[in-house]
N, C-alpha and C positions, 0 to 999 in steps of 0.2 A: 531770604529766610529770616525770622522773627527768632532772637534769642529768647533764650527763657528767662523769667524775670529777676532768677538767683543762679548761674549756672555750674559758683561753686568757685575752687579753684582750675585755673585751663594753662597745664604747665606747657612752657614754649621753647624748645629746645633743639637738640639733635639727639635721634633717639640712638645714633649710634655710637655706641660707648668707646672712650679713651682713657686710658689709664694716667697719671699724672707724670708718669716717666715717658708716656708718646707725647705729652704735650711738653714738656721741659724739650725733650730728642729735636722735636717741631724746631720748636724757638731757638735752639742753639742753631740748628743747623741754617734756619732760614735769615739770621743776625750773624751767622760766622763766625759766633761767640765760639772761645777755647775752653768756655765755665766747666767744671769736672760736673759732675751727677752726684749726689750726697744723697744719702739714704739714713734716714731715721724710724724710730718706731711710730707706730700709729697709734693715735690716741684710741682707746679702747671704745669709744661711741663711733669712730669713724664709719659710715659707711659704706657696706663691701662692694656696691652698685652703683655706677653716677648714672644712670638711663633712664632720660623723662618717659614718660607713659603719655604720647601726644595726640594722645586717640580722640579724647574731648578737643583741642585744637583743630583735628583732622575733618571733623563733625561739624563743629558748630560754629567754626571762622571758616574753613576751607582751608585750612594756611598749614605749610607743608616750610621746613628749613629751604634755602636756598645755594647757601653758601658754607662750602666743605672747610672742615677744619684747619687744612693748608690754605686755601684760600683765605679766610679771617683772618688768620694771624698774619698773611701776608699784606690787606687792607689795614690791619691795625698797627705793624711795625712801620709800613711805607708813612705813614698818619703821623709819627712822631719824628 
């Protein structure tokens, strides 16, 4: 299949949403880290949704995520 000649932006992601406190939870738990959890305000631009819209991705590359949230951080801590 022939891309189109501008197809725009084609976000590439995982469309299934984590909060920044599942992914901190993740990394402690998966490093054995003891780090406490700190919570601060949000800057008021923050966005209320982290969830790509991978629909253009899904169309026009075929291309689907592969690799679960646990998984990555488990390839990316082993890596360091």
């Amino acid at each position: 299949m022939a891309l189109p000649s501008d197809p725009g932006p084609v976000n590439l992601g995982n469309p299934t949403e984590h909060t920044i406190k599942d992914l901190a939870s993740a990394i402690i738990k998966l490093t054995g880290s003891t780090s406490p959890l700190t919570y601060s305000s949000l800057p008021t631009d923050d966005p209320q949704q982290r969830q790509p819209d991978i629909s253009k991705a899904r169309q026009l590359l075929n291309w689907e995520p592969r690799v679960t949230l646990e998984e990555g951080l488990r390839i990316t801590i082993d890596a360091i």
